[in-house]
N, C-alpha and C positions, 0 to 999 in steps of 0.2 A: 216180712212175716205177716201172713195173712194171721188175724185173731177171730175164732168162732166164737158167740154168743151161746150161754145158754137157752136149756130149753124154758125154763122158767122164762130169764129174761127176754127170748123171743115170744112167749106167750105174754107175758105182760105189754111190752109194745104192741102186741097185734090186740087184743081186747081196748086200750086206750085210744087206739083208733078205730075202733069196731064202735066203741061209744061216741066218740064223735061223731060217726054215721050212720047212728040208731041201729047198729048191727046186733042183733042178741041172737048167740048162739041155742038159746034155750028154747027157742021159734022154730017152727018147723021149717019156714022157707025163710033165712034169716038176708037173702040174698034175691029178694023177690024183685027189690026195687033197682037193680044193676043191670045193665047192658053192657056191649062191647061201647066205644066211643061214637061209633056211627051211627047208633041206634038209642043214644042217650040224650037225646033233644029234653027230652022231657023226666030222665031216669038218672038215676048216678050212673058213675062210669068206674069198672074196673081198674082203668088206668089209675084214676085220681085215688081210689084207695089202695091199691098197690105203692102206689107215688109218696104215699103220704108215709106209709109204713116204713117204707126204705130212706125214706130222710128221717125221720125218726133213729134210725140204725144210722144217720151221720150221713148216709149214701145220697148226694146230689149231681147236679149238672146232668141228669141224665134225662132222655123224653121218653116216656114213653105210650104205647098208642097200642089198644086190643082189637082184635075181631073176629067175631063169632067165627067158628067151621062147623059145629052142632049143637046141639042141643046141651047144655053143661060144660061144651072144650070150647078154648078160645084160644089164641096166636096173640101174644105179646111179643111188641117189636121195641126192642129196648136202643136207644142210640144213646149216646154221648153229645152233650150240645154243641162241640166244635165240630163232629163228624156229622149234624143232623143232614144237611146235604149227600153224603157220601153211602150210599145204601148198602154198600159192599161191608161199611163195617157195621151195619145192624146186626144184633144179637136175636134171635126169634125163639122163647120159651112157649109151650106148649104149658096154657093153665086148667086147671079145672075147676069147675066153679060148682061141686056140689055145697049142699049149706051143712057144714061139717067144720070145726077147729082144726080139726089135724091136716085138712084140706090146705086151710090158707100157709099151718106150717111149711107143708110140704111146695105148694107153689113158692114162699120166699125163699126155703132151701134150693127150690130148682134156676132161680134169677139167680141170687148169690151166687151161684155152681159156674151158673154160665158166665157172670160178670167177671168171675175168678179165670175159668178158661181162656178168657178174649186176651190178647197179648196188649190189641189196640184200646181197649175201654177197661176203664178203672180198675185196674189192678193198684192203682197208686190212692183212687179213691178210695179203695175198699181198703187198704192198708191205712192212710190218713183216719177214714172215717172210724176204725176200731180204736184206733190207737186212741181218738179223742175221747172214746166212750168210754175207755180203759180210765181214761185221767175222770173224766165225769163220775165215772159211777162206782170203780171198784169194784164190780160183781163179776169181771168175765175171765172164763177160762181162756189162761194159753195155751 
């Protein structure tokens, strides 16, 4: 039994990492200072705070690596650490990076979605990681 997060709970996770990365929604470009990974020599990386969020929600072992296609859209390629060799079973979400809250909800609803899809990747994490969250915290719907 996969467990869904509320939406409070998934806002509060995503804001506590939004502060850890100086993110403030209330900025007009709250996401000025982000690239895809190949472009973040000198900038944060989508990956890392996407990364950070979904282990936050309990969701590890996974790599994952962005890059740009335009202007606001980026390709996250999500793998599992024992498949990181195996490209067949990369997971590929389509993110969007306007500087918007409802944005970032929506890109962790669209990973989850797909993590949940994959028969090959974490379906056993996703189920472990809720359940932990369930014993930690008490707030989430089944």
């Amino acid at each position: 039994m996969v467990i869904e997060l509320k939406n409070e709970d998934k806002i509060n996770v995503i804001l506590e990492v939004s502060r850890e990365y100086n993110v403030h929604f209330e900025n007009k470009t709250p996401f000025e200072d982000f690239r895809s990974d190949l472009e973040s020599y000198n900038m944060r990386s989508f990956s890392d705070y996407y990364e950070d969020i979904l282990q936050k929600y309990g969701i590890k072992d996974i790599n994952l690596y962005t890059s740009e296609k335009m202007d606001g859209k980026y390709e996250m390629i999500i793998s599992q650490e024992k498949n990181v060799d195996d490209k067949e079973k990369d997971i590929v979400v389509d993110l969007t990076a306007w500087d918007d809250l409802s944005e970032v909800i929506n890109n962790i609803d669209s990973i989850i979605a797909e993590l949940k899809k994959n028969d090959d990747i974490s379906l056993k994490i996703l189920n472990e990681s809720y359940e932990k969250e369930i014993d930690a915290a008490n707030t989430i719907d089944i």
